[in-house]
N, C-alpha and C positions, 0 to 999 in steps of 0.2 A: 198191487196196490197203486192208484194214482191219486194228489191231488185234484180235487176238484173245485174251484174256485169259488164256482157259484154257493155249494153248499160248505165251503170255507172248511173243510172237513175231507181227511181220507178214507178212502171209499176201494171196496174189493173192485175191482174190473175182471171178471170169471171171463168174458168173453175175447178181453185183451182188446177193445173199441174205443175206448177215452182217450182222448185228444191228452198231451204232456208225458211228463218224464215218470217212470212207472219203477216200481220197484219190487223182484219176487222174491217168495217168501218160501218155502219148504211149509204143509199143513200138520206145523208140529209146535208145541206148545214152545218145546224149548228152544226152538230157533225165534219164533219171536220174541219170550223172555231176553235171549242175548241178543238181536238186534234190538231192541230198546233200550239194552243196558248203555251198549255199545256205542248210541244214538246213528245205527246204519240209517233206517228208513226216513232220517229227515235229512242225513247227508244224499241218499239214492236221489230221493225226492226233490232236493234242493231247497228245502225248506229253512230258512234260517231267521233266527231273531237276532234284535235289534244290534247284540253283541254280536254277530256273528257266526253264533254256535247252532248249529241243526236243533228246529224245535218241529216236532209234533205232540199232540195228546196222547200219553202212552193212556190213558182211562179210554178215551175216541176210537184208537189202535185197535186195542182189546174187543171193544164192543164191535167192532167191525168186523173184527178176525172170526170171534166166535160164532156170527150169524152165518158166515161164510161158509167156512168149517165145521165138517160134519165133528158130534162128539165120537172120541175116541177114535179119529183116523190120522194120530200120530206116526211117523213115521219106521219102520223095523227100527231104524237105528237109536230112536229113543224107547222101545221095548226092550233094546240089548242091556 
């Protein structure tokens, strides 16, 4: 995942070609569940608001992950 400025908005980079700081993700529900909780992908990213604190759209996140990723190719260790 990189931001993208233009479209102010994070965005998959499958080919790994966008220009900035990029952040990878394992194509499993639950590793993005806890990097959200966690707020990794806006610290990876370097994303922060006004406070200081790492901000993305975790609703933006989601929709992007899912187009991404194929349904049900979670990874063995979330089927354990």
């Amino acid at each position: 995942m990189v931001y993208d400025p233009v479209a102010c908005a994070v965005v998959v980079d499958v080919r790994k070609v966008l220009p900035g700081r990029g952040a990878h993700l394992h194509p499993s529900e639950r590793c993005l569940t806890e990097a959200l909780r966690r707020r990794a992908i806006g610290r990876a990213l370097r994303r922060t608001g006004s406070d200081g604190n790492p901000v993305v759209d975790p609703e933006q996140v989601w929709r992007v992950w899912r187009t991404a990723v194929p349904a049900g190719s979670d990874s063995a260790a979330d089927r354990a």
